[in-house]
C-alpha positions, 0 to 999 in steps of 0.5 A: 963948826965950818971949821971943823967940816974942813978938817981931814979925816983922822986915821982909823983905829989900827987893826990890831987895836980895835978890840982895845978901843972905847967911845969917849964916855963909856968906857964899858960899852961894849961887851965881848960875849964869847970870852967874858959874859961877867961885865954883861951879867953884872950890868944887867943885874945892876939894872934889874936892881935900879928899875926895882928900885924906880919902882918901890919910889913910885909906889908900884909893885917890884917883886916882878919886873914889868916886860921889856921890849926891845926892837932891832931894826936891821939896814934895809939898804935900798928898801929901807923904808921897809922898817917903816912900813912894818912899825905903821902897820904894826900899830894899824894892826893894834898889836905894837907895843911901847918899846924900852929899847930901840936900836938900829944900822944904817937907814933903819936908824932913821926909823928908830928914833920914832919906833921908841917915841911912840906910834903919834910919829907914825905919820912922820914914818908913813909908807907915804913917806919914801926914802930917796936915793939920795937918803934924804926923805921925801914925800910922795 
């Protein structure tokens, strides 16, 4: 692993070819929505398909897929305990829910990975908790 920290950072895909590149292990993770909506609709149909059939093992009604909520939290930039602040307060006001999906940028995916856990990490992403300038958290 220390080794690797000294290696010299590789070139970037080039202009031209950024629309062709993959990440390594999923090789249809991207959906290009203004030219082709077919990939998209088929996964989430594929997916509709599997939750119905989690559904039918467990012995839950699946005729009606239960309501997935899905949460976006944007960079912030220096504010960027702002998501933070907003997701606490959403569970003080009783109204948050659980969320099947969490996805964010930046300092928002700091917050993200406890939005999706549940409010019982409220604590750890408490508007008593600030982010540095340095983007390492600190307690005030």
């Amino acid at each position: 692993m220390l080794r690797q920290a000294c290696l010299q950072r590789r070139a970037d895909v080039p202009p031209t070819l950024t629309e062709l590149a993959v990440v390594p292990g999923i090789p249809e993770g991207r959906y290009w929505l203004d030219r082709d909506l077919a990939p998209l609709i088929r996964d989430v149909h594929q997916s509709n398909l599997r939750e119905a059939q989690a559904l039918a093992r467990a012995g839950q009604p699946n005729d009606t897929l239960p309501l997935a909520n899905m949460l976006a939290i944007s960079d912030g930039g220096d504010a960027g305990t702002f998501a933070a602040g907003i997701i606490a307060g959403w569970t003080l006001h009783g109204s948050r829910p659980p969320f099947n999906v969490v996805t964010a940028i930046s300092a928002g995916a700091l917050v993200a990975p406890f939005a999706y856990l549940g409010p019982q990490y409220d604590d750890i992403i408490s508007p008593g908790t600030v982010m540095a300038p340095s983007w390492h958290w600190a307690s005030t």
